[in-house]
C-alpha positions in Angstrom: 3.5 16.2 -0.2 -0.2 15.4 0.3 -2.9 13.6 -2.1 -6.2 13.8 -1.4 -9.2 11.7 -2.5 -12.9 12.2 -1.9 -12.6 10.6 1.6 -8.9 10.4 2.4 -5.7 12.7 2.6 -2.5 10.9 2.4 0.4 12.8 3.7 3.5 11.9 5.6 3.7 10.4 8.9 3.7 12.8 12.4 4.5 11.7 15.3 1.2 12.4 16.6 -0.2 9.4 14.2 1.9 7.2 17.3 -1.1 6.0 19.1 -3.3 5.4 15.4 -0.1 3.6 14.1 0.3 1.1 16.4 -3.6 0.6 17.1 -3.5 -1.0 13.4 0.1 -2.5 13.8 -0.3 -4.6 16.8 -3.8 -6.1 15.2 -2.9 -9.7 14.4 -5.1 -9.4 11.2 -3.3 -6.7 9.9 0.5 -7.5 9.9 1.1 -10.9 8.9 -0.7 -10.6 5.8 1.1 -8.1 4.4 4.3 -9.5 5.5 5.6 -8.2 8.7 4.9 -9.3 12.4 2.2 -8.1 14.8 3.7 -4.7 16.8 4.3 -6.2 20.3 5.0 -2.8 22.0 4.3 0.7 21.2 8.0 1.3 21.3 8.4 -0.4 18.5 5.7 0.7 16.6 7.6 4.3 17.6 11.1 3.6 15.9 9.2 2.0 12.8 7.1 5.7 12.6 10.5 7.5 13.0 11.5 5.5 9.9 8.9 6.5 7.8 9.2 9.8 8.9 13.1 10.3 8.1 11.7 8.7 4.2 9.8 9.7 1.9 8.1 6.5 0.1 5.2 5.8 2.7 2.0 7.9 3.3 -0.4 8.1 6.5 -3.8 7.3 4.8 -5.9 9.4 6.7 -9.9 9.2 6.9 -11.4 13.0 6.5 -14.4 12.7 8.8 -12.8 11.6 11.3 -8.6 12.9 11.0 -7.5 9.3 12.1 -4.7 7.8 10.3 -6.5 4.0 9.2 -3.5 2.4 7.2 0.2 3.7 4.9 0.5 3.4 1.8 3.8 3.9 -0.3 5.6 3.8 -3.4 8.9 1.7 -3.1 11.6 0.3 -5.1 10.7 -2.5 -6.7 14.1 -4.8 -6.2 12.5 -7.5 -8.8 12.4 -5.2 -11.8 15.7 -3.0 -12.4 14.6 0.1 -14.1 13.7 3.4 -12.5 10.9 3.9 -14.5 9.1 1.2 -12.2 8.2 1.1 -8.2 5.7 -1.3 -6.0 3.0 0.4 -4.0 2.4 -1.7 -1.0 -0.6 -0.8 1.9 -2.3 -1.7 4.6 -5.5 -0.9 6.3 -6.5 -1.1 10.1 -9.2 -4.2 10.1 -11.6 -1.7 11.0 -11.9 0.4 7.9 -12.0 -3.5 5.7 -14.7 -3.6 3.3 -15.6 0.2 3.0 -13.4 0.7 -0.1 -11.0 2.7 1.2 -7.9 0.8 -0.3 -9.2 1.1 -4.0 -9.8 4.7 -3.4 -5.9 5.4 -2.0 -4.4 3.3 -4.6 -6.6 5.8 -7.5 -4.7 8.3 -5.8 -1.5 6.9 -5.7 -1.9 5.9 -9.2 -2.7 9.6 -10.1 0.7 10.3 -8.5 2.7 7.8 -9.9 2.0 8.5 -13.2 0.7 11.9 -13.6 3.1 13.5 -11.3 6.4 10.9 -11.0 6.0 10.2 -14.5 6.3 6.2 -13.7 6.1 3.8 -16.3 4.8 1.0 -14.7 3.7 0.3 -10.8 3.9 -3.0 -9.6 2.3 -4.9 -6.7 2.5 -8.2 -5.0 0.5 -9.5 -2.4 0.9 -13.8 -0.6 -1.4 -16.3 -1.9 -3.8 -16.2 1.5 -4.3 -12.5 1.2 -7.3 -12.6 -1.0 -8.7 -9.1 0.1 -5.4 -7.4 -1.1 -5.6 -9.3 -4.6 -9.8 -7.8 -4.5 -8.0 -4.3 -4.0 -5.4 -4.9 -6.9 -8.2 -6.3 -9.4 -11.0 -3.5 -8.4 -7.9 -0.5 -8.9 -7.2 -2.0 -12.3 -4.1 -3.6 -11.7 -3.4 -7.3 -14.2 -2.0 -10.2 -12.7 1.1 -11.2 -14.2 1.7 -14.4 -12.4 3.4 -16.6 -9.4 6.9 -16.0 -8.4 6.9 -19.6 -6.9 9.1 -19.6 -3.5 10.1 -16.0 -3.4 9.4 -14.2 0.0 9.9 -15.7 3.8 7.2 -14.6 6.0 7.9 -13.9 9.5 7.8 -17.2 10.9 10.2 -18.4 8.5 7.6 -20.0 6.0 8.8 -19.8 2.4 5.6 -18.6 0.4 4.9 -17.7 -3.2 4.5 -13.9 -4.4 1.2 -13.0 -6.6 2.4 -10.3 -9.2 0.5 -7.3 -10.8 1.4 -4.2 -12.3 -0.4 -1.6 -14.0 1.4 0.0 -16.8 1.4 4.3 -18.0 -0.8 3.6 -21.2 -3.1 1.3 -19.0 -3.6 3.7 -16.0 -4.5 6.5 -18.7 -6.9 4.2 -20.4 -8.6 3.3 -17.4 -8.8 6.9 -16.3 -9.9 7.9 -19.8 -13.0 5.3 -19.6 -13.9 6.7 -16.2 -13.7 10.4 -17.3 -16.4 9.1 -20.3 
């Protein structure tokens, strides 16, 4: 399976995307806010890779001009809502591509697979309070906020934080794309 947008493929993991991997996964901007701790060893960024590999629910977001993997992105289950219709995208981005759009752009793809191709009725997300750039990707793809879970996740460190909750549902995604085919 690959998805393409203008400036990105997404496509499954290789394990020649090692050494791209872990340059993102041991940046200490890059873990923590999405929920899991800094890479301390290329090892381990290694046996993480062979798990995505042996799945199927996370993508290498790879940049075109330059055929360097820059972030994953993935469609998971969503263990908060209990249909099948439903799954939670979650991403990240290497701290060097912040800022260009790149995000926004792979989630428009995503999207397009989620609902076009899967057939999904609705695609959550959830992002920590103090990540304020992943709640800017959420709002500029179209996603609506649905509110706090107060309490819900425990961040590596063992803080107990609150969740931030959007979704975007079937009939929204095709009225969004609708207004930007106009």
């Amino acid at each position: 399976m690959m998805l393409e947008t203008k400036r990105l493929v997404m496509r499954p993991f290789e394990e020649k995307d090692l050494q791209d991997f872990h340059e993102y996964a041991k940046d200490p901007k890059v873990g923590p806010p999405a929920g899991w701790k800094t890479h301390a060893t290329l090892e381990e960024s290694k046996d993480i890779l062979g798990n995505f590999m042996a799945g199927d629910e996370v993508f290498a977001l790879v940049e075109k001009a330059s055929g360097k993997v820059v972030g994953s992105l993935g469609l998971h289950e969503d263990r908060k809502r209990e249909y099948k219709g439903a799954k939670m995208v979650g991403y990240v981005l290497s701290s060097r591509y912040w800022g260009k759009g790149y995000m926004p752009e792979a989630l428009e793809g995503l999207l397009a697979y989620a609902f076009e191709t899967l057939q999904l009725n609705l695609v959550s997300a959830y992002h920590y309070p103090f990540n304020v750039q992943s709640q800017r990707v959420l709002e500029k793809a179209g996603f609506h906020f649905e509110g706090v879970l107060r309490a819900c996740s425990i961040l590596v460190d063992g803080e107990i934080v609150d969740d931030r909750c959007y979704s975007m549902k079937r009939e929204e995604y095709f009225n969004i794309r609708g207004a930007l085919l106009e």
